[in-house]
N, C-alpha and C positions, 0 to 999 in steps of 0.2 A: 269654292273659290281657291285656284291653285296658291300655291306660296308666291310665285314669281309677281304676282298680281299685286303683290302686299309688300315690293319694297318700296322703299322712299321714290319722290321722283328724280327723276336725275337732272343736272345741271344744263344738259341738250334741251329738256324739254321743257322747260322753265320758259325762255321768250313765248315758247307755243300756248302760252297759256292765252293771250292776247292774239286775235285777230288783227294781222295786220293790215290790213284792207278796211272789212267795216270796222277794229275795234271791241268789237264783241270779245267777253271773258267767257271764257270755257266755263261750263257748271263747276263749281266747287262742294261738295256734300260736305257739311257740319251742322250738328246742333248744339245751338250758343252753350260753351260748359259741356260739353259730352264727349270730346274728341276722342278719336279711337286711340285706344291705351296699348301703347309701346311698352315690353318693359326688355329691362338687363336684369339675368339674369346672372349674379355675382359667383352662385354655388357651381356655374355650370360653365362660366365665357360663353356666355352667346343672348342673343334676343329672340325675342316671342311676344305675340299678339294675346292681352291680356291673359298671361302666363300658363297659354292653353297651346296655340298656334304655334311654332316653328319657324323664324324668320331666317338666322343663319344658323351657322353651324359653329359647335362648337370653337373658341378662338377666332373665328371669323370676323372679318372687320362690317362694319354697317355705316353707310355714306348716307349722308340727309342735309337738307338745306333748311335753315331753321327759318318761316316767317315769325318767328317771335317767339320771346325767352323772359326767363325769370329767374335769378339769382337770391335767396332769401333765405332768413332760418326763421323756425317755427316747429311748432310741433303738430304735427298730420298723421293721417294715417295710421293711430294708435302711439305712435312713436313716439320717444322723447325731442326736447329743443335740438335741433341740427341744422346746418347748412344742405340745402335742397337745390336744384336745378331743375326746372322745369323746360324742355326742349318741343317748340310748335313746329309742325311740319306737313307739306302733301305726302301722301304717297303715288303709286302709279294710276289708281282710280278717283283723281283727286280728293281723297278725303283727307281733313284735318284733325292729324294724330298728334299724338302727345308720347314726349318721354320723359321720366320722371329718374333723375339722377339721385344718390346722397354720397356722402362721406368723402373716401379719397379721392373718388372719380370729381366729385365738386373744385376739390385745392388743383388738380389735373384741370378742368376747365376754366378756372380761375388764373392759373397760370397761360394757358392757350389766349385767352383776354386780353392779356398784360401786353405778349407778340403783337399780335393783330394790330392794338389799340395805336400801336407805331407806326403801325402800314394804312393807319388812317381808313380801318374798317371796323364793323361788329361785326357780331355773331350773326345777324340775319344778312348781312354782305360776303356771306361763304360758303364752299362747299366743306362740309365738316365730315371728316372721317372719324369715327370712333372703334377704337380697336380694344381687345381685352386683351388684359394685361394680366398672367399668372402672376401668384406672390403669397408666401410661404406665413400663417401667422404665427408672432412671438410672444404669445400667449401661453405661460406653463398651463392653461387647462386644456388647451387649444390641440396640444402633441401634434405640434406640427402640421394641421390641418393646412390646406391649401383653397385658395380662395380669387379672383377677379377682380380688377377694379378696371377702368376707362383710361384708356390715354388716347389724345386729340392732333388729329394733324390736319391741314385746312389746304383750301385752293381759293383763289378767288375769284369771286363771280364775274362775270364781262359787266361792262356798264350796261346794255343791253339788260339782261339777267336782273340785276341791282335794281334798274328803271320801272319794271315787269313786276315786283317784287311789291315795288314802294306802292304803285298807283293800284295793286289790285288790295293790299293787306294790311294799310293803313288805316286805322280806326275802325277794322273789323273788330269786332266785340270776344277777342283771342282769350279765352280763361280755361279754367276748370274746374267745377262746379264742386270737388269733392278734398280739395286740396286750397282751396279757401278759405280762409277763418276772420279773416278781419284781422289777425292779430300777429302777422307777420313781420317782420324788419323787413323791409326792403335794401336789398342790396346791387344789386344791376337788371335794368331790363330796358326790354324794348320792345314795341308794337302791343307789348301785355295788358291787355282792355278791360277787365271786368266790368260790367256796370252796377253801379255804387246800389244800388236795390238786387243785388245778387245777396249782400250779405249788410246784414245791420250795424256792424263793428267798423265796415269796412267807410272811410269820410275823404271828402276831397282833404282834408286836411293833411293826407297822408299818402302824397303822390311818387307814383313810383321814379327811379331816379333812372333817364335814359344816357345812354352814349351814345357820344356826337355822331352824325350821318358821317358817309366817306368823302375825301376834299374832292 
């Protein structure tokens, strides 16, 4: 599969997801919890398909439309307690990938939130550019090593887009299976589905907290 195959889908082709005529939804390939793994790479500016594939190039920015997010701390992936961003999205073969943000790149999307949230949109109401960002660490053990984080810039979707959006990816079953735990904080999200027998910890008692749709 060539690389060009493997970016995100673009904002043109979004209504095409919907037949306008009979209605018919394009195939979408996902298995519930398994989405194909986007990552950033922080040591390098750039992204890649579970940390093997090549998506850009180094510094290069990477556009994507999120159908659904998650804003949380917790401790995954070996890791200690941090603030996490989980990013759902198609790419150009309709499949449903995932991208898994932390640290500064999170207070960077957090801030990008705060914009938006004026302009009477989310995160799944946008086209989201993410760009890598050089920066120097001030760390005495560090000697000045150099390193990457995310900075956000956005467009917004048509109503069209928006409409295409809600009626195909609402109350899909949007999670990921390994990034899970039952014992998250919830901090922002939206369309983020798990079902409650994904994980034993995980209780209606403890609903994730959405942002309001666009006016």
């Amino acid at each position: 599969m060539e690389t060009a195959t493997l970016l995100p889908l673009s904002s043109a082709n979004v209504a095409k997801l919907v037949d306008t005529e009979t209605g018919a939804i394009a195939p979408i390939a996902y298995l519930p919890g398994r989405p194909r793994q986007y990552r950033f790479d922080a040591s390098r500016g750039m992204f890649n398909l579970k940390g093997e594939t090549p998506i850009t190039k180094p510094k290069e920015s990477l556009t994507l439309i999120p159908i659904a997010f998650r804003i949380f701390r917790d401790s995954i992936l070996g890791q200690s307690t941090k603030r996490w961003a989980e990013l759902f999205f198609l790419n150009q073969d309709h499949q449903v990938c995932n991208l898994l943000l932390h640290g500064y790149s999170v207070d960077n999307l957090m801030g990008l939130n705060e914009e938006i949230f004026y302009d009477q949109v989310n995160l799944c109401q946008i086209e989201l550019t993410i760009t890598p960002a050089e920066r120097t660490s001030k760390a005495p053990e560090a000697k000045n090593s150099r390193f990457f984080i995310a900075e956000f810039s956005f467009k917004r979707l048509s109503l069209e887009a928006i409409a295409t959006q809600e009626s195909i990816f609402k109350g899909m079953p949007l999670w990921r299976e390994d990034t899970l735990t039952g014992d998250a904080e919830p901090i922002l999200s939206y369309n983020y589905n798990p079902p409650v027998e994904a994980c034993p910890q995980l209780t209606a008692a403890e609903p994730a907290t959405e942002l309001p749709a666009a006016a």
